[in-house]
C-alpha positions as CSV (number, residue, x, y, z in Angstrom):
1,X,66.9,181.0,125.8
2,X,65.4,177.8,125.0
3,X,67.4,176.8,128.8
4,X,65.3,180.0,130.8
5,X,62.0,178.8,129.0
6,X,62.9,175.4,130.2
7,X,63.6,176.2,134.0
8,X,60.5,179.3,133.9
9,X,57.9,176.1,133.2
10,X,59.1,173.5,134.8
11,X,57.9,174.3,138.4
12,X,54.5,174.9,136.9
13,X,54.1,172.0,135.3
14,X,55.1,170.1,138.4
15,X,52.4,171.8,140.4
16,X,49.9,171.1,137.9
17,X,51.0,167.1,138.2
18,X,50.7,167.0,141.6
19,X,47.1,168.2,141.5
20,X,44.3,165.8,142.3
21,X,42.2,164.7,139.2
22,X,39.2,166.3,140.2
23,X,41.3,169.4,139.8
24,X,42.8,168.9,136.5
25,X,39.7,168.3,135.2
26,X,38.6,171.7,136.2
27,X,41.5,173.1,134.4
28,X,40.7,171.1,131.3
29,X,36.5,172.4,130.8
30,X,38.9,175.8,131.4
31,X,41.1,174.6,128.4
32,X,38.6,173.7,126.1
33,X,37.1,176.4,126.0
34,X,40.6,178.7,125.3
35,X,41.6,175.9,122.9
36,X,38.3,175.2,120.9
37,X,35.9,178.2,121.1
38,X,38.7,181.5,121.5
39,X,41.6,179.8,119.6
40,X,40.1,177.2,117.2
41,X,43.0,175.1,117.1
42,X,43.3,172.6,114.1
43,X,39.6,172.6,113.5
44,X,39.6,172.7,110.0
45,X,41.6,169.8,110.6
46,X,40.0,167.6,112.8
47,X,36.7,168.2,110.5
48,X,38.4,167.3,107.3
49,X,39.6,164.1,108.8
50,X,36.5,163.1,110.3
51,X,34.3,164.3,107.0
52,X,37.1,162.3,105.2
53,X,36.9,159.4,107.5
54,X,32.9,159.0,108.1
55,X,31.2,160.1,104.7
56,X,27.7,158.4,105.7
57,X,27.7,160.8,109.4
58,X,25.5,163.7,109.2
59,X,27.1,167.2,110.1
60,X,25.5,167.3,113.0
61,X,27.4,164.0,114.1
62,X,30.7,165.0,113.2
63,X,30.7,168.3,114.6
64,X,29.6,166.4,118.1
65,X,32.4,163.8,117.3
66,X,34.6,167.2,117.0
67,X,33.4,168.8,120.3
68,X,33.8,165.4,122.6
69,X,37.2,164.9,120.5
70,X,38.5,168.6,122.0
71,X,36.8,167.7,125.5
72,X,38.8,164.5,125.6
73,X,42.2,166.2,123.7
74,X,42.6,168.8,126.9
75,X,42.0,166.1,129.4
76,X,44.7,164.1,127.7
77,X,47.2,167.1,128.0
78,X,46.5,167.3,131.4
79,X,46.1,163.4,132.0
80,X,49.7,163.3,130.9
81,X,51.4,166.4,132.5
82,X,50.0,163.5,135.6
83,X,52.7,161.7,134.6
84,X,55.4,163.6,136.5
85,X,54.2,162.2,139.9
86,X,51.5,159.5,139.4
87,X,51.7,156.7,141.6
88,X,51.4,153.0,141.0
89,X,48.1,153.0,143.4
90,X,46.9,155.3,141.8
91,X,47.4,153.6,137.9
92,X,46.2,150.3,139.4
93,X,42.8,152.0,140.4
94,X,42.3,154.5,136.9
95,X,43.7,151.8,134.5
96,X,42.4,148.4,134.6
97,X,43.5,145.3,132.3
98,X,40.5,143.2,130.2
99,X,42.4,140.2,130.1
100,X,45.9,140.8,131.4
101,X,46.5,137.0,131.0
102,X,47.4,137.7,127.1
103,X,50.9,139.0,128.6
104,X,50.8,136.7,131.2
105,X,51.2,133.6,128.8
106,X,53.8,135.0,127.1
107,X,55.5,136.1,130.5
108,X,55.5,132.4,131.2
109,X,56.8,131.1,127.9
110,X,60.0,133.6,128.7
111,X,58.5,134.8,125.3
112,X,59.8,138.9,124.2
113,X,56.5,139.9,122.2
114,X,55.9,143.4,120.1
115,X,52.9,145.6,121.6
116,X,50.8,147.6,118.6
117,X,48.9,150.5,119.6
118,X,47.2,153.9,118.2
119,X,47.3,157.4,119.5
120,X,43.4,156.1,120.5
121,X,42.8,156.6,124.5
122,X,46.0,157.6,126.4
123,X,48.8,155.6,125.5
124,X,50.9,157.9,127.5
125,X,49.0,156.4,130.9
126,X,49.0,152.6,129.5
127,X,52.5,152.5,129.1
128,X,53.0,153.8,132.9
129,X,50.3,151.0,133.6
130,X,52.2,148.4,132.3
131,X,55.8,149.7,133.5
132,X,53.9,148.2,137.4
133,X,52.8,144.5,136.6
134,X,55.3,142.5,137.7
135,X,55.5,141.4,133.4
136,X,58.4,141.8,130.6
137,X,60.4,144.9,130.9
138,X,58.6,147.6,128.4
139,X,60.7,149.4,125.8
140,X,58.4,152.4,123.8
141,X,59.7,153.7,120.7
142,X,59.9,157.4,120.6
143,X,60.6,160.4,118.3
144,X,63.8,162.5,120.9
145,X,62.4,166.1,120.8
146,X,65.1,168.7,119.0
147,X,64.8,170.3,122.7
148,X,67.5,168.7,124.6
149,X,65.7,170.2,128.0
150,X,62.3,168.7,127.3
151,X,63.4,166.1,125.9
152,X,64.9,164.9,128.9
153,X,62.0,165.7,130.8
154,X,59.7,163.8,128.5
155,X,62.4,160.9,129.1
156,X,61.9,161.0,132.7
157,X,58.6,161.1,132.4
158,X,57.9,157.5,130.5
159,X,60.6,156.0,132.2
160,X,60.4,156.8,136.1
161,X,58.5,153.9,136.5
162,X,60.5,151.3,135.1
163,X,59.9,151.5,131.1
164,X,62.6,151.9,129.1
165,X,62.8,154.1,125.1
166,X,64.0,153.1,121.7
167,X,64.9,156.4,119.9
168,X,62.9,155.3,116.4
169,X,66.2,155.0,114.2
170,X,67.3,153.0,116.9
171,X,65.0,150.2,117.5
172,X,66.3,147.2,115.5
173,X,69.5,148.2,117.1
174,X,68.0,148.2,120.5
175,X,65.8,145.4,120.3
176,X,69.2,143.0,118.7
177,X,71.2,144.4,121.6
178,X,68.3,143.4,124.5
179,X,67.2,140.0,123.1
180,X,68.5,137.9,125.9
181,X,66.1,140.4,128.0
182,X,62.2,139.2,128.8
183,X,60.9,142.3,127.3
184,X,58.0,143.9,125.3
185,X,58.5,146.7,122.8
186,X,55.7,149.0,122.2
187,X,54.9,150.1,118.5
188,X,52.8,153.1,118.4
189,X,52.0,152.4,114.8
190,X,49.5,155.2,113.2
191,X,52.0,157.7,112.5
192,X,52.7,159.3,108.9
193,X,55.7,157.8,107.5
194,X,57.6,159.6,104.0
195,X,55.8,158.4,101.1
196,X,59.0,156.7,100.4
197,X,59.2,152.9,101.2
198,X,55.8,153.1,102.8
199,X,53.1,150.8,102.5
200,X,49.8,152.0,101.5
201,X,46.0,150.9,102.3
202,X,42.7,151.8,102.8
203,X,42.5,153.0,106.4
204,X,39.2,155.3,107.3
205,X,37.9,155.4,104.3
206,X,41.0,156.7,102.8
207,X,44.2,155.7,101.0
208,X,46.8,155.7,103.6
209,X,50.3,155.1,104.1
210,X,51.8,153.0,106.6
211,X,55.2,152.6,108.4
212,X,56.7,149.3,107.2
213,X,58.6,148.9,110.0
214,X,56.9,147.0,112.5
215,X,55.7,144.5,110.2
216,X,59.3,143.5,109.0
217,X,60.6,144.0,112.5
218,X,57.8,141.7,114.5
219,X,58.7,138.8,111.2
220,X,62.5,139.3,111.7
221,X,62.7,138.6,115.5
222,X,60.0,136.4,115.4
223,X,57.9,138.0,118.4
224,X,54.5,137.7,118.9
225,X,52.3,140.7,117.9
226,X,50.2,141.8,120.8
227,X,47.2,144.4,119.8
228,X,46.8,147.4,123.0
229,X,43.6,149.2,122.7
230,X,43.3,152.1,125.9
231,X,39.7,152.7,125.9
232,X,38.3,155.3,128.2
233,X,35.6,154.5,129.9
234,X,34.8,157.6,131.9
235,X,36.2,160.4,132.3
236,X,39.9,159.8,133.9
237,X,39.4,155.6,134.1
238,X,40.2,153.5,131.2
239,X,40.5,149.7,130.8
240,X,43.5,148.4,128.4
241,X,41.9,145.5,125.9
242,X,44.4,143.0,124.2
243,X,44.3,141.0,121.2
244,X,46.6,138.2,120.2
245,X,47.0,139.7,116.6
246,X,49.9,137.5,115.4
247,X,51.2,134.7,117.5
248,X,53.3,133.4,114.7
249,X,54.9,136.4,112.9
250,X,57.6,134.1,111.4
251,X,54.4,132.7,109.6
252,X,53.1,135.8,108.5
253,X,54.1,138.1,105.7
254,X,55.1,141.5,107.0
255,X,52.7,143.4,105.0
256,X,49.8,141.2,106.7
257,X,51.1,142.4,110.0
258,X,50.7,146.0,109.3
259,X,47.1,145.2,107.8
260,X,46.0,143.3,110.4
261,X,46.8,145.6,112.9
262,X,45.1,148.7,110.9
263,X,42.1,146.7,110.6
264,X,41.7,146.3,114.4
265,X,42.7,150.1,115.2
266,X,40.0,151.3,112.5
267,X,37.6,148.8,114.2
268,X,38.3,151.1,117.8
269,X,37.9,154.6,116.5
270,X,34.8,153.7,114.5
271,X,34.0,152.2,118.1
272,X,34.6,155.5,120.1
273,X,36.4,158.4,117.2
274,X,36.4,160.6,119.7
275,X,39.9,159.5,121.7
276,X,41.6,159.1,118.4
277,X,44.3,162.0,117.6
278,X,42.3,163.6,115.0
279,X,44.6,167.3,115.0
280,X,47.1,164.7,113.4
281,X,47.6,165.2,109.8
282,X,47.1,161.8,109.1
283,X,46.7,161.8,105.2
284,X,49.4,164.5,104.3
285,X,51.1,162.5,101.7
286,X,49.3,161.1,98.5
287,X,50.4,158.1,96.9
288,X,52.3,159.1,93.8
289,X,51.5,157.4,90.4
């Protein structure tokens, strides 16, 4: 069954990717209004995390915070299904870099580095951004989907262009076996871990936990932290913003790592909330006494 579903979609979603933007923007308005006026999804949601995360905003801010969130949340879907078929012209001209010469350096130094990032902007077109600068070879860590067919596709899609995955248990183990390899391995790092081994902060306004991970990793292999920040800046453009957020990881304790790099995510979505992931359920877990 799951195989019929599989091969019944799969032509459509093709013909969506192949349609200009201008296009799948007039799909998404279509979208939004199925997905927040008929269907509601996740509302409650989105509004207890922004109510949660911005006590001192009037209702009337939130609720537009929750509209523009929705309006950017179907353009996302649809900016993504783009990556099927995008082409590298066409990345170069929708997704410029601030100040590419972060990597650079460290491209130069023959220096492997850890990218940090949030589900803030489109990760999803960053990463095929990156996979076309002539820079390390980019490894994303990612959560294999328990349906083998779209799993694969997904697959495809973040690595057509030259990127390469880390299956999440896998990543120490991947990053060990690639070390003689120039290469930058992307952390998308505001996830919910399990409450066990987690490290917990105040993130938003709220007590939060953290995946430890990336913090011990980055101090283990000693590689340069590099902060990614994909802010939109219209409608279908966005301009990726780096921050040398820990040069010296060795020097660093891990725990500083992971607070450092919260700190400058929550300094974005205050920034521009409305291209953070806010259907996420972010603040699940409570920290047990």
């Amino acid at each position: 069954m799951a195989a019929l579903v599989y091969y019944l979609v799969l032509p459509l979603l093709y013909l969506i990717s192949i349609l200009p933007f201008w296009v799948l923007y007039r799909i998404s308005d279509f979208l939004f209004a199925v997905v927040y006026h008929l269907i509601g999804y996740r509302k409650k949601v989105v509004m207890n995390n922004l109510r949660n995360s911005f006590p001192d905003k009037s209702e009337a801010e939130l609720q537009g915070i929750q509209k523009r969130f929705y309006v950017f949340f179907c353009d996302l879907i649809l900016e993504t299904l783009k990556t099927l078929t995008v082409s590298p012209t066409t990345l170069a001209k929708r997704l410029a870099f601030k100040n590419l010469e972060v990597f650079q350096r460290y491209y130069d130094q023959e220096q492997s580095i850890i990218i940090v990032m949030g589900h803030w902007g489109n990760w999803e077109l960053g990463g095929a951004r990156f996979a076309i600068e002539p820079l390390h070879k980019l490894y994303v860590i990612y959560h294999p989907l328990h349906n083998k067919y779209f799993d694969r596709l997904v697959y495809y899609m973040r690595t057509r262009l030259g990127n390469g995955l880390y299956a999440m248990k896998d990543t120490l183990r991947g990053m060990v076996r690639d070390k003689a390899e120039l290469n930058a391995t992307a952390f998308i790092a505001d996830q919910t871990p399990s409450r066990r081994g987690a490290h917990w902060m105040q993130f938003l306004n709220q007590d939060t936990p953290v995946f430890t991970g990336t913090g011990k990793i980055a101090h283990k292999m000693k590689y340069p932290v590099v902060y990614a920040g994909v802010r939109r800046t219209k409608r279908g453009h966005y301009e990726i913003e780096l921050e040398d957020l820990v040069p010296n990881p060795a020097e660093v304790d891990p725990v500083e790592i992971l607070e450092r790099f919260n700190r400058r995510l929550e300094k974005d979505i205050k920034e521009l909330p409305e291209i953070w992931l806010w259907t996420h359920r972010r603040w699940k877990h409570k920290r047990q006494e």
